[in-house]
C-alpha positions in Angstrom: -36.0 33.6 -95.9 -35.6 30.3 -93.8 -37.0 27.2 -95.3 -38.8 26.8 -92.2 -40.8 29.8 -92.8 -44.5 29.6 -93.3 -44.3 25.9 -93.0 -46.5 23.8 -90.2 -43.9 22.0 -87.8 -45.2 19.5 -85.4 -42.8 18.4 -82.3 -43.2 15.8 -79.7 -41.5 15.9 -76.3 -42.3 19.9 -77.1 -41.9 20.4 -73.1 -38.5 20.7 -72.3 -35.0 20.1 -74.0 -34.2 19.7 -77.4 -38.0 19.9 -78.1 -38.5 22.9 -76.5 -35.5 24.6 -78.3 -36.5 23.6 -81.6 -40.1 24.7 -81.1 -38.4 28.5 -79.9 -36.3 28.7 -82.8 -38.8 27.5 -85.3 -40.7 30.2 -84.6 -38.2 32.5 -84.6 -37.8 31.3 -88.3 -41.2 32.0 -89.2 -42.9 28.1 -88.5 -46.3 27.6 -87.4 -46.0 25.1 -84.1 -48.2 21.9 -83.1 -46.9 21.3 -79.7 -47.1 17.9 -78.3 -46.1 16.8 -74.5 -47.6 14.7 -72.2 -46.8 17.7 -69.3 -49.7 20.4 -70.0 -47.9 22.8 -68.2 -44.4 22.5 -69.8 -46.2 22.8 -73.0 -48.2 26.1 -72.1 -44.6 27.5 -71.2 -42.9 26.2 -74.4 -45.7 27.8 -76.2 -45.6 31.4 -74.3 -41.7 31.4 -75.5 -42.7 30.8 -78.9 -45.5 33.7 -79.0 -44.5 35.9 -81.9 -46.3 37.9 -84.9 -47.3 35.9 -87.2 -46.9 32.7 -85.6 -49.6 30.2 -84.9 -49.3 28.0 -82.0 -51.7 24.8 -81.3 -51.0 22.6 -77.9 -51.7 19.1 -77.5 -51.0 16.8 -74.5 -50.9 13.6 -75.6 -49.4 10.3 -74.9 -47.2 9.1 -77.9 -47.4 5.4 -76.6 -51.3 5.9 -77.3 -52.1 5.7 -80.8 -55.7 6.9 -80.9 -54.4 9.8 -78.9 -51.5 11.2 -81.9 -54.3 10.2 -84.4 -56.9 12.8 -82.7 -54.0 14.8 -82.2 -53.1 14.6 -86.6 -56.5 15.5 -86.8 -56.5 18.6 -85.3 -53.6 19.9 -86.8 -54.8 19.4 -89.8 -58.2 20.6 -88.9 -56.5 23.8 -87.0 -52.9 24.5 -89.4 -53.8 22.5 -92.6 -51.5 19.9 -91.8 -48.1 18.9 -91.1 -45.1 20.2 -93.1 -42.4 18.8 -90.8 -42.7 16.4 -87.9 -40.2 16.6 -85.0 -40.7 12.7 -82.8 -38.3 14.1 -80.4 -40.1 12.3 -77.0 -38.1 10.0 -75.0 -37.0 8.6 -72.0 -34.0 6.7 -70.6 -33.5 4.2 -68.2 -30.1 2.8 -66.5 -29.9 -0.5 -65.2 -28.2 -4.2 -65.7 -30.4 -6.1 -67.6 -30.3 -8.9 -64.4 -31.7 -6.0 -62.3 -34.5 -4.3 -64.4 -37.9 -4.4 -64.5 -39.6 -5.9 -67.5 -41.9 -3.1 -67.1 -39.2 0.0 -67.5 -37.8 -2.1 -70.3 -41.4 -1.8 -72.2 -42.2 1.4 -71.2 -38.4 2.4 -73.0 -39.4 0.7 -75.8 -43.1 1.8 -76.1 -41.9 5.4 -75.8 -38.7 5.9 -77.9 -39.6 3.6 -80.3 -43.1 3.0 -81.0 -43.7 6.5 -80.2 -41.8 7.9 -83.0 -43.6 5.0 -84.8 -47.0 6.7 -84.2 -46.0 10.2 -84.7 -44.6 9.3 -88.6 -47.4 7.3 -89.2 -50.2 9.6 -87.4 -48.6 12.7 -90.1 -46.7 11.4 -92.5 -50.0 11.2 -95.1 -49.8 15.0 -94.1 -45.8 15.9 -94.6 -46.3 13.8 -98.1 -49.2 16.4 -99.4 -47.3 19.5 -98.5 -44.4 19.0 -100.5 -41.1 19.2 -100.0 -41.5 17.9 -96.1 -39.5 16.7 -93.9 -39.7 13.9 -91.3 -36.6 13.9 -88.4 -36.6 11.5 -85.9 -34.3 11.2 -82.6 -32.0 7.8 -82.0 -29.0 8.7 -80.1 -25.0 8.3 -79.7 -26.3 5.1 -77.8 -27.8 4.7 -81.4 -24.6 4.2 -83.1 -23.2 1.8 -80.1 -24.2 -0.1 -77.4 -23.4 0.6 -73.9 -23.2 -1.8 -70.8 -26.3 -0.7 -68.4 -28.3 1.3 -71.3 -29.7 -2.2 -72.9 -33.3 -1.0 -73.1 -32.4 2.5 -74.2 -29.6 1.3 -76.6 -32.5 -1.2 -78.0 -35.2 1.4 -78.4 -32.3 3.9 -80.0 -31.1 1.0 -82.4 -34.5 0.5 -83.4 -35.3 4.0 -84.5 -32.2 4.6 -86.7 -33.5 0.9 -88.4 -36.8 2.3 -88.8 -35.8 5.7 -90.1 -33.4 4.7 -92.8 -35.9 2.6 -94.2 -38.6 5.4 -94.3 -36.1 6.9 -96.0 -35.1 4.5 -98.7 -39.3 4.0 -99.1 -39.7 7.9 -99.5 -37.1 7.7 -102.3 -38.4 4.9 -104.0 -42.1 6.2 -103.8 -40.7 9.3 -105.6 -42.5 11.4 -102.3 -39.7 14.6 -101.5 -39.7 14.1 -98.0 -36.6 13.5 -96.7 -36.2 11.7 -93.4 -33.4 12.4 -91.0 -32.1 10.7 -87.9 -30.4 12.6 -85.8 -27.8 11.1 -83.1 -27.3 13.9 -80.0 -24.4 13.5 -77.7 -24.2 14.7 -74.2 -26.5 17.4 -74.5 -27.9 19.6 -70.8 -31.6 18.3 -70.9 -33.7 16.6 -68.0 -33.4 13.5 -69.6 -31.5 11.4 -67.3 -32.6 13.6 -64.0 -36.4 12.2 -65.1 -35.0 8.8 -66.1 -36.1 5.4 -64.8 -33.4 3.3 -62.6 -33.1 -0.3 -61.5 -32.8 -0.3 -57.6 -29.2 -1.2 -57.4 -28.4 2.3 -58.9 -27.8 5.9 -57.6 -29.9 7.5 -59.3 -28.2 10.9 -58.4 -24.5 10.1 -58.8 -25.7 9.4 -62.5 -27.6 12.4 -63.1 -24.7 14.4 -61.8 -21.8 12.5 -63.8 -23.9 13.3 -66.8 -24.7 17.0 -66.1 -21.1 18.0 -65.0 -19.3 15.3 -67.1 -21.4 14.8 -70.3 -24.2 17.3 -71.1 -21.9 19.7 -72.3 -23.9 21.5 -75.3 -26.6 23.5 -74.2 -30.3 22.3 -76.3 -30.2 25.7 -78.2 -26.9 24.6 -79.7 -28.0 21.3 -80.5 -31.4 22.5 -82.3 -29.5 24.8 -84.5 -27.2 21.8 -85.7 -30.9 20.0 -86.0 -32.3 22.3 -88.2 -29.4 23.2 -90.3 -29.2 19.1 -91.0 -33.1 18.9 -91.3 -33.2 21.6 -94.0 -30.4 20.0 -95.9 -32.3 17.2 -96.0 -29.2 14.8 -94.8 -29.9 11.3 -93.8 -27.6 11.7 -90.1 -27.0 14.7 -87.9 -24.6 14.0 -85.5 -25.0 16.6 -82.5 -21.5 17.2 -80.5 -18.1 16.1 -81.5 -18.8 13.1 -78.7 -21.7 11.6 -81.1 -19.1 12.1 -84.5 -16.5 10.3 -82.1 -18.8 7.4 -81.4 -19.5 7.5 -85.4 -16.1 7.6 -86.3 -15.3 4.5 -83.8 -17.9 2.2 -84.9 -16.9 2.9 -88.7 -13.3 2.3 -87.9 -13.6 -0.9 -85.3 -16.6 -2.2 -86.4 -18.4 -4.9 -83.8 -14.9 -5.2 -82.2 -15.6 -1.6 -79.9 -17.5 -4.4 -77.8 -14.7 -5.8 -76.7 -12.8 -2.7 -76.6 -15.2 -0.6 -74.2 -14.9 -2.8 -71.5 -11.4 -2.7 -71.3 -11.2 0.6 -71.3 -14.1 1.1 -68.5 -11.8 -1.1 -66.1 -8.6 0.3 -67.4 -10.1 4.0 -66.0 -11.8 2.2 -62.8 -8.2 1.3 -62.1 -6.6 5.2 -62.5 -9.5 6.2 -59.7 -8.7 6.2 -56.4 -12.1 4.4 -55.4 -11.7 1.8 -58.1 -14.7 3.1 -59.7 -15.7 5.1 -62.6 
């Protein structure tokens, strides 16, 4: 019997991606599914996949920069499933740009959505995940998590800020004496819409990114990742590195330390160099 089985799961950014493939295979396992997206009709199709005996299905579209909106929404899944078992905060977006040439406003709306949203979902349902027992909370910080990268400074920030947030969750589930473990998981170059629906200061092309991450990057497929995910989440581990690129970026930072600042950048002009166009 999986451990998922039986047990309520709620997921944000439930519309496409990793979301959406963690929402089909929990209810493969045997989860009931609170569905959140702010696209109604990426959620209704997230939810037909997940239609199986057994399984309960609730959809919300919600805004997880709104915190009335996931408190109304914790409210009906506790009114509708009895409550959270395990929360998924797995919304987010991603913006590319120098810090010179971006708009304060993409910066906020970044940090509103990766970070303060997974704020709002733990603290909308974590009062819930604590009365179940044996819960689990798993949040999403990145690769870009683990270190920073020139042109990502809002996304690196927001990414930064929920692997601070998470381990200390963690450390305060422990010392309460709650058994809810919280993980943070760190994907790699994984094939979602992430980047194609990104935001982009005007000095970059937006489409030589998106395909330089799809053909170059994205390499693991978001069924892949959300069995890693899972496997972690039940576990209960405090990290869950998705794709050897994310354990290389781990393994770096542990070895160099701060000095990969320095270190990046040379390399980035050292390949610029090896191209014929003198660009990456």
């Amino acid at each position: 019997m999986s451990y998922f089985d039986g047990k309520v799961a709620v997921i944000t950014g439930a519309g496409s991606g990793i979301g959406r493939a963690l929402a089909v295979e929990l209810s493969r396992q045997g989860a009931h599914l609170a569905l959140l997206d702010q696209d109604s009709a990426a959620l209704a199709e997230t939810a037909r996949r997940c239609e199986l005996p057994g399984v309960r299905v609730v959809t919300q579209t919600v805004d997880v920069t709104d915190w009335g909106s996931m408190q109304a929404a914790a409210g009906t899944v506790a009114k509708e499933l009895g409550g959270a078992g395990a929360v998924f905060a797995v919304a987010g977006i991603i913006h590319r740009g120098s810090v010179l040439e971006s708009e304060v406003s993409d910066i906020e709306l970044v940090m509103s959505v990766n970070w303060l949203g997974v704020v709002h979902t733990v603290k909308a349902f974590l009062a819930q995940v604590i009365a179940s027992t044996d819960g689990r909370i798993v949040t999403f910080s990145s690769a870009f998590g683990l270190a920073a990268i020139s042109k990502y400074s809002a996304y690196n920030s927001s990414k930064f800020a929920v692997r601070a947030f998470s381990e200390s969750l963690r450390q305060e589930m422990s010392l309460s004496r709650h058994r809810v473990p919280v993980t943070c998981v760190y994907p790699g170059g994984v094939r979602t819409p992430i980047v194609r629906n990104g935001l982009f200061a005007a000095s970059e092309n937006p489409e030589a990114v998106t395909k330089s991450f799809e053909t170059r990057i994205a390499r693991m497929t978001p069924e892949q990742a959300a069995a890693i995910v899972l496997k972690g989440v039940e576990r209960g581990r405090a990290r869950v590195f998705v794709g050897s690129d994310a354990r290389l970026v781990a393994a770096l930072v542990r070895v160099v330390g701060g000095h990969y600042q320095d270190l990046v950048p040379k390399l980035v002009r050292l390949l610029r160099r090896r191209t014929p166009s003198g660009r990456s």
